[in-house]
LUMRO-507158 format. One record per residue (C-alpha): x, y negated, z negated; residue in three letters. Coordinates in steps of 0.05 Angstrom, whole numbers, padded with zeros to 5 digits, always signed. Example, Ala and Ser with C-alpha at 12.3 -4.5 7.8 and 13.67 -1.06 7.14 Angstrom:
+00246+00090-00156Ala+00273+00021-00143Ser
//
This chain:
+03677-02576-00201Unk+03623-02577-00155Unk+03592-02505-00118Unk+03623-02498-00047Unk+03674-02557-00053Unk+03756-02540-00037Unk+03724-02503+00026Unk+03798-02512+00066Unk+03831-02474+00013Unk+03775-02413+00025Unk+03795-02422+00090Unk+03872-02415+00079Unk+03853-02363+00035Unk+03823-02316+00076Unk+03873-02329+00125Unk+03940-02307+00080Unk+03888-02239+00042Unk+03889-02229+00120Unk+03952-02226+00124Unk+03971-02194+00061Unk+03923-02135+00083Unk+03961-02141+00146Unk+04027-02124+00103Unk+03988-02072+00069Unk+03979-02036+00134Unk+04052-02044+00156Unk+04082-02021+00104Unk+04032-01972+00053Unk+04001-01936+00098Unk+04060-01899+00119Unk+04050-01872+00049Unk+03994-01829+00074Unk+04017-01808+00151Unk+04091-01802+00143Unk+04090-01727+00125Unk+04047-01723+00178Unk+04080-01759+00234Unk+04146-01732+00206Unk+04128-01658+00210Unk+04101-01673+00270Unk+04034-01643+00255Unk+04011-01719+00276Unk+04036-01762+00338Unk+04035-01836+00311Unk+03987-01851+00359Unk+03936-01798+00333Unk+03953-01824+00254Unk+03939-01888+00266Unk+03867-01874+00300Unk+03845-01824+00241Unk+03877-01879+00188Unk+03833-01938+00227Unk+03780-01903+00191Unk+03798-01868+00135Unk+03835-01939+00106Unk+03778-01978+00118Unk+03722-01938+00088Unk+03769-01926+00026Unk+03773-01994+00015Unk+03703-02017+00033Unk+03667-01954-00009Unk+03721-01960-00070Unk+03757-02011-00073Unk+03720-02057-00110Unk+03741-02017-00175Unk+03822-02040-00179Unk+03804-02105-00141Unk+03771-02128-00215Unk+03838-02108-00248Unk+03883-02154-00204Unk+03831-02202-00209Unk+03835-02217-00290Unk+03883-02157-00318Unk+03950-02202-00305Unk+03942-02274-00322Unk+03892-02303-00370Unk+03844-02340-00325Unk+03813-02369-00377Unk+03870-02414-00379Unk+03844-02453-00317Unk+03772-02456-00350Unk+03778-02528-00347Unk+03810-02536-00275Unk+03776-02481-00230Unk+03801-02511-00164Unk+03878-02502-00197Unk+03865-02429-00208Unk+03839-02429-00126Unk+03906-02455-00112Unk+03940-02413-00153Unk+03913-02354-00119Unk+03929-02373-00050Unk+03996-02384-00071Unk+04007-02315-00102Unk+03976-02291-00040Unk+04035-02322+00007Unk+04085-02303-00043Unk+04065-02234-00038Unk+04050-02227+00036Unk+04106-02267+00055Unk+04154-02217+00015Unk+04114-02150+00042Unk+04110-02174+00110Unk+04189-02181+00107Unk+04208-02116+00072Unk+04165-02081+00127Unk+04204-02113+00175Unk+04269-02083+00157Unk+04234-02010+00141Unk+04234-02020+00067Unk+04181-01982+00031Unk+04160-02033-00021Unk+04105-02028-00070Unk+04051-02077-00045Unk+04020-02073-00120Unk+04090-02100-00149Unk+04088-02158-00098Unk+04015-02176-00108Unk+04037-02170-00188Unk+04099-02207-00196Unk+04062-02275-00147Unk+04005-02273-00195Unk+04055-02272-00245Unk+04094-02326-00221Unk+04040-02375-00207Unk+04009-02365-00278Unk+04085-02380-00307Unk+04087-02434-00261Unk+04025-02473-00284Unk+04018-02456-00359Unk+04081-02425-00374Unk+04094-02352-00411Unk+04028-02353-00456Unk+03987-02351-00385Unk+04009-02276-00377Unk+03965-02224-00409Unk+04026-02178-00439Unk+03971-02139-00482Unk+03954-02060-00459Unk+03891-02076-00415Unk+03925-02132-00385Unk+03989-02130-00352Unk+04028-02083-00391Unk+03982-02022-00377Unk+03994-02035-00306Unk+04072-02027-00321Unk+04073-01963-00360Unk+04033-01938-00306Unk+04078-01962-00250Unk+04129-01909-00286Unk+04076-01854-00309Unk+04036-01855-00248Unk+04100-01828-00208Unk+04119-01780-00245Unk+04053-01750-00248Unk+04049-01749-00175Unk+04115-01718-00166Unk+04095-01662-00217Unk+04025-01660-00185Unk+04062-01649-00122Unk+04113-01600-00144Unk+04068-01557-00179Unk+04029-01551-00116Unk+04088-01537-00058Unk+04115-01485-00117Unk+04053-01446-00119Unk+04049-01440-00041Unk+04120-01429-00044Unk+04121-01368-00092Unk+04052-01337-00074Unk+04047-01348+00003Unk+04110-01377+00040Unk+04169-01334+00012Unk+04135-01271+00026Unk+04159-01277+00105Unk+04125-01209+00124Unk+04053-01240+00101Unk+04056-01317+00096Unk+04004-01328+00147Unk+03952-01270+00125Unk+03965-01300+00049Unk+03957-01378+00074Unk+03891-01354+00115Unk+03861-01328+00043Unk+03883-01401+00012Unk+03849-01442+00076Unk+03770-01442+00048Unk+03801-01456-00025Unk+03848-01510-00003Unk+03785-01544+00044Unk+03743-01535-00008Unk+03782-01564-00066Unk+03801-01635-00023Unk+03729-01641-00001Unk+03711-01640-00070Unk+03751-01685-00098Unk+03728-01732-00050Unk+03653-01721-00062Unk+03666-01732-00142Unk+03697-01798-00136Unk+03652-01827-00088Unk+03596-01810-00133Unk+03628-01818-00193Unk+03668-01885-00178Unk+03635-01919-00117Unk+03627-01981-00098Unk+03577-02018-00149Unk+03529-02037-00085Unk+03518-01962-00070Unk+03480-01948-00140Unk+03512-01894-00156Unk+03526-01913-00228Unk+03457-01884-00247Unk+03468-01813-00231Unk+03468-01766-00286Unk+03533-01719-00300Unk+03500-01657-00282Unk+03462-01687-00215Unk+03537-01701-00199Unk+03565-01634-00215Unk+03506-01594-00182Unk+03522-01648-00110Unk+03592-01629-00123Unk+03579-01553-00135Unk+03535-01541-00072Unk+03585-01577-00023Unk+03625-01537-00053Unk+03601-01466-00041Unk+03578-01487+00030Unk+03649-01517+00045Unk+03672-01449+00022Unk+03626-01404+00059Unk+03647-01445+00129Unk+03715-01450+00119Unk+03719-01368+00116Unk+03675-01353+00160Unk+03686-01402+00211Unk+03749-01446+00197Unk+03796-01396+00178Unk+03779-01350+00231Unk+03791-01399+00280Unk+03857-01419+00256Unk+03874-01347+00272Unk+03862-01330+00335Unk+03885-01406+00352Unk+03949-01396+00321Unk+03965-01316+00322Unk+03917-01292+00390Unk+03952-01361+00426Unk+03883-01377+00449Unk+03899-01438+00493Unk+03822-01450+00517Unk+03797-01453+00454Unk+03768-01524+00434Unk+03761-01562+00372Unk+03688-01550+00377Unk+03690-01476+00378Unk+03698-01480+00307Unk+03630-01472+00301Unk+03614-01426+00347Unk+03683-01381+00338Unk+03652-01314+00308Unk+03601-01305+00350Unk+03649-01317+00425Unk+03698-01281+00457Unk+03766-01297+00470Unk+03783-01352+00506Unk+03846-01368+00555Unk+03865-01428+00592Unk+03874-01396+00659Unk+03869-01468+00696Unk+03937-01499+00684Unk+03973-01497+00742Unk+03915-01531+00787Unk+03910-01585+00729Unk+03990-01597+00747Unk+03969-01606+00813Unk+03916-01657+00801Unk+03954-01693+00754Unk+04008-01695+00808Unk+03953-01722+00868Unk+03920-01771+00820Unk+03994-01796+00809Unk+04009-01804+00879Unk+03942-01834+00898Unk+03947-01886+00846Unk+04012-01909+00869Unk+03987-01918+00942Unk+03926-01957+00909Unk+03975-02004+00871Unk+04012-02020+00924Unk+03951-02025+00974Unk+03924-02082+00917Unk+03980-02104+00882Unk+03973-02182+00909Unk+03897-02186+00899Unk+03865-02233+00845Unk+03830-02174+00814Unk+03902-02130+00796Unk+03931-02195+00774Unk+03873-02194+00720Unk+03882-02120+00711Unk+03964-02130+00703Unk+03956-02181+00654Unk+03909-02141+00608Unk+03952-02078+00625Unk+04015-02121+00596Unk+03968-02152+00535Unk+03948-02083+00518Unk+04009-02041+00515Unk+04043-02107+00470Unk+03986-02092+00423Unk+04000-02011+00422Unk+04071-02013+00420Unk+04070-02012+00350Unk+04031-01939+00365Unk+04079-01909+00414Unk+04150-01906+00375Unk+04187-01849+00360Unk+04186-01838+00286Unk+04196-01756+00285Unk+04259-01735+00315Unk+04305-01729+00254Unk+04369-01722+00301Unk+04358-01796+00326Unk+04364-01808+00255Unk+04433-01773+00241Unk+04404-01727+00190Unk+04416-01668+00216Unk+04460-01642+00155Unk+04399-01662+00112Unk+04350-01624+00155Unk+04395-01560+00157Unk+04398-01549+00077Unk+04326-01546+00078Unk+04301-01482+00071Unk+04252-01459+00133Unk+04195-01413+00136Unk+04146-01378+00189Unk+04134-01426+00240Unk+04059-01391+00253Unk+04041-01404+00175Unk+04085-01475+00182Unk+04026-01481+00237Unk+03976-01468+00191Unk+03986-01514+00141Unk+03986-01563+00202Unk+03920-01559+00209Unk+03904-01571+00134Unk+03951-01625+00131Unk+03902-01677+00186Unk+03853-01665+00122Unk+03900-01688+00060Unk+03922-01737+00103Unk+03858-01768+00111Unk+03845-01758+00043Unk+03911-01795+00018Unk+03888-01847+00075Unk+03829-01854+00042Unk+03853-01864-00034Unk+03896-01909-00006Unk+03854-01959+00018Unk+03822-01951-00042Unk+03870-01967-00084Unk+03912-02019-00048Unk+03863-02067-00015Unk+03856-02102-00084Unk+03929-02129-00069Unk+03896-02163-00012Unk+03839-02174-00031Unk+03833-02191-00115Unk+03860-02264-00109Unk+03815-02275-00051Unk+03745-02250-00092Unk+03776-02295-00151Unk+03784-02352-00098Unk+03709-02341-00068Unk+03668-02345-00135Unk+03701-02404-00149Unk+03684-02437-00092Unk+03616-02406-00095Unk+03600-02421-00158Unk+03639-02477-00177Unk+03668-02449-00240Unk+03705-02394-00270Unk+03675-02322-00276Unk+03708-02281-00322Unk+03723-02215-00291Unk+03675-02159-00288Unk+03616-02207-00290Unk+03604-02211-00210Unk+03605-02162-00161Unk+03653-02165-00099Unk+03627-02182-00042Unk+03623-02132+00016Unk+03642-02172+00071Unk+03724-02183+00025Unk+03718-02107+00026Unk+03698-02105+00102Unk+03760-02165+00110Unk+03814-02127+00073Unk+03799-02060+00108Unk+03805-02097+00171Unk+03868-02133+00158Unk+03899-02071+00131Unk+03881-02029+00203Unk+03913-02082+00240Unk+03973-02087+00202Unk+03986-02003+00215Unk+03968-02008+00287Unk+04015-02072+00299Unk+04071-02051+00244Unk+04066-01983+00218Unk+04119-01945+00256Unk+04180-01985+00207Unk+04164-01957+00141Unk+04128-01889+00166Unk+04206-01867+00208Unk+04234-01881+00137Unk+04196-01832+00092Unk+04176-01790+00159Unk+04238-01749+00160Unk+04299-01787+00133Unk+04285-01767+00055Unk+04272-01698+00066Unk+04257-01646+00118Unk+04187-01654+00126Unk+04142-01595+00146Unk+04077-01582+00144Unk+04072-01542+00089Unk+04114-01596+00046Unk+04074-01647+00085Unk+04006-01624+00061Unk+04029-01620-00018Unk+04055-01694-00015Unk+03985-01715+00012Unk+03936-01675-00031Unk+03978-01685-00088Unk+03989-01765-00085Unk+03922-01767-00064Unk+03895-01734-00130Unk+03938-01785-00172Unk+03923-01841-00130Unk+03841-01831-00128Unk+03848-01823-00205Unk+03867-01883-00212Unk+03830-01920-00168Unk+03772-01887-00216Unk+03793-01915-00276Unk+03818-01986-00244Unk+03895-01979-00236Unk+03927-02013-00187Unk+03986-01967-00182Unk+04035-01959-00134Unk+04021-01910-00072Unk+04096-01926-00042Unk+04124-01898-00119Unk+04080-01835-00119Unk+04090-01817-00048Unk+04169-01833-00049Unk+04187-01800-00117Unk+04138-01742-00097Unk+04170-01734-00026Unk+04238-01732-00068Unk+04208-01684-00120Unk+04192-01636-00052Unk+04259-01650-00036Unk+04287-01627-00095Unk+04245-01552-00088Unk+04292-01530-00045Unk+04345-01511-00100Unk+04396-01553-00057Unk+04414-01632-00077Unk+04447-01637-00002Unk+04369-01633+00020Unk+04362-01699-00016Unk+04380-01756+00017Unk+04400-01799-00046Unk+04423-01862-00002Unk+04361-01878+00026Unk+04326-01868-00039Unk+04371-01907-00075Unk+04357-01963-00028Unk+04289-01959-00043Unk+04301-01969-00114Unk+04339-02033-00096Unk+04283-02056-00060Unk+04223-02040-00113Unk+04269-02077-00162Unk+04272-02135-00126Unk+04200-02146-00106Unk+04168-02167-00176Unk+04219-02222-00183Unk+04229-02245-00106Unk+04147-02248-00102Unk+04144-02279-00167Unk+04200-02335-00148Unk+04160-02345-00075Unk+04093-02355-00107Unk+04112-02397-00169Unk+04147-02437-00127Unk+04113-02456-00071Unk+04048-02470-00131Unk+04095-02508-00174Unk+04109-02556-00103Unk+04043-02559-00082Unk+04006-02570-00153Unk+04054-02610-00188Unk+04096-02655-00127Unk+04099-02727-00136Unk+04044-02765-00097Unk+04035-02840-00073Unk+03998-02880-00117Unk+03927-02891-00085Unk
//
């Protein structure tokens, strides 16, 4: 086929990868702000602006990696050698199947696995236009990405466990000195999640940053030194904040103190009253202002934005957190509770990890989006097709999927993120802050190597694992998880069905004879 012909169907296709990221973002990234949100260490409101940015630079600085797997590690492109504008179709069909099916599950709070739905369409449209020889079933095709749908899990929920049970034994049982304990584990948590984060980007960026040059030990030596400085500041400056925040109830002290806090003295709120007070005026003066303009062509203007923008942020201003709205109290109560001052500790840490398992998210899970798009692009581009691995993908998908994925959270989020918030488990920070740095570790190793796993399997099975710590199966709530298992099971084949079908009606329908 001819370079840059087909153009409508790059159209349509970056119109559904929109929307797929869009499903992405409703429904995933509660993987990484539901413990969060749920333990109330996070509003939604304040999740959603960190995960804006943390989603979109995971997918824009690493997500090229498992975007190559999903574009040539399920069905044998090669296949469509001959007919490159059928394999285009093919990949905006498994693009509707998939988003179609997300989009839905999101809807009714199901926490899917966007990686199964993305699988089981490209699945289904290869079996729809060549049959069951057009599925890669060797290990580096499609079957590695199954055994790893299974190990990846379990891994996380070990990762996970091993992490909440160390904390457990060596800082939050000992009621007495929790909080002195946690203070001594601050710098080495900090430091450990920073550097994680600084490995992979060096190790595994994105092919444009030319990073794939630097030597082992140039890496370790990066690694080592924002290590050691991470360290020194976190003692010294972090740690010591988080103190007399938390234990000297130092109400005026700001964010920014941090790095100022050894060298100030203490610092009290003493204006709180006369801020009341204003609040109060400014109230009462803005009513007598709305009523002295309400009829005027300029506060019609102002109305109508007013009304446009709280439709967009409603999706932002749900309650997700309050477990007794939820009728789990009984759930709640057979988890076992510790110091609320070191509970408030680990709420600090936990606005890191959840960044970080923000981040490795939108590593990971922007290929779904995004992988039948690239395929669809290079095609057009090129006019034939590139086996995978051969091209790089282009920044502006990244850019595109990181978008779509933003959106989808901001507009859609709250459904899946009051599910795994606080109706599995009792969520607090502490428990929070292991699900996140723990999924996040599994989740970023994968992304390395180019698996598209699923975050909604580690996260759920490694909430339930937390779940299970407690020593109580009443602190389980087996229902709800059980549902979830229903739903996973029925997302390869419901995608698959969607997406084979709607290519085997488009591709193969009767037309009139010209």
């Amino acid at each position: 086929m001819e370079p840059h012909s087909y153009v409508w169907l790059l159209i349509i296709g970056g119109i559904v990868a929109f929307a797929a990221g869009f499903g992405i973002g409703a429904n995933d990234v509660a993987n990484s702000f539901s413990s969060s949100v749920g333990s109330k260490t996070l509003t939604l409101k304040q999740a959603c602006i960190i995960a804006i940015f943390t989603e979109f630079f995971g997918a824009f600085l690493l997500g090229a990696n498992t975007s190559e797997t999903i574009r040539g590690g399920i069905i044998k492109i090669s296949l469509f050698q001959n007919n490159p504008d059928l394999l285009m179709l093919a990949m905006v069909c498994a693009l509707i199947g998939s988003a179609l099916w997300v989009i839905f599950a999101s809807i009714r709070g199901w926490p899917v696995s966007t990686t199964h739905s993305i699988v089981g369409a490209m699945a289904g449209v290869g079996i729809s236009a060549f049959g069951w020889k057009a599925i890669d079933w060797s290990f580096n095709g499609i079957t590695k990405i199954i055994v790893f749908w299974f190990i990846s899990p379990i891994i996380a929920g070990v990762v996970v466990s091993t992490f909440f049970l160390t904390a457990k034994y060596l800082i939050l049982v000992h009621q007495d000195s929790s909080f002195r304990r946690a203070l001594i584990a601050v710098p080495i948590y900090i430091t450990f999640t920073i550097a994680i984060n600084i490995f992979y980007l060096l190790f595994k960026g994105d092919p444009s940053l030319n990073l794939e040059n630097l030597q082992p030990y140039v890496v370790a030596i990066i690694v080592g030194s924002v290590a050691i400085i991470v360290s020194v500041l976190s003692h010294f400056f972090y740690a010591k904040y988080l103190k007399r925040k938390i234990i000297g109830k130092e109400t005026g002290l700001k964010w920014y103190h941090i790095f100022v806090v050894p060298f100030i003295g203490p610092r009290y709120d003493n204006d709180t009253e006369r801020g009341t007070n204003d609040d109060q005026n400014g109230k009462q003066e803005g009513i007598v202002i709305e009523e002295n303009v309400n009829n005027s062509p300029k506060n019609i203007f102002q109305a109508a934005f007013t009304a446009i923008g709280n439709y967009v942020a409603r999706g932002i201003s749900k309650e997700v957190a309050d477990y007794k709205a939820h009728d789990n109290i009984e759930l709640h109560d057979a988890a076992v509770k510790y110091d609320p001052n070191t509970e408030q500790l680990y709420s600090f840490l936990q606005i890191l990890t959840a960044s970080l398992a923000s981040f490795s998210h939108g590593s990971n899970d922007v290929s779904n989006a995004i992988g039948p798009l690239i395929t669809i692009y290079l095609i057009y581009d090129s006019g034939v097709v590139e086996p995978p691995g051969t091209t790089s993908v282009p920044i502006w998908i990244l850019a595109l999927g990181g978008i779509a994925i933003d959106v989808g959270l901001v507009l859609y989020g709250y459904h899946v993120m009051r599910s795994l918030g606080n109706q599995i488990i009792y969520n607090s920070p502490s428990r929070g802050f292991s699900i996140e740095l723990g999924t996040s570790l599994t989740v970023l190793t994968a992304s390395k190597i180019g698996l598209p796993i699923s975050t909604t399997h580690c996260v759920t099975i490694a909430t339930a694992a937390i779940g299970l710590c407690n020593g109580n199966a009443k602190a389980l709530n087996w229902k709800l998880l059980a549902s979830c298992f229903f739903s996973w099971g029925l997302t390869v084949p419901v995608s698959a069905l969607i997406a084979g079908g709607i290519f085997a009606f488009t591709a193969y329908a009767p037309s009139a004879p010209t």
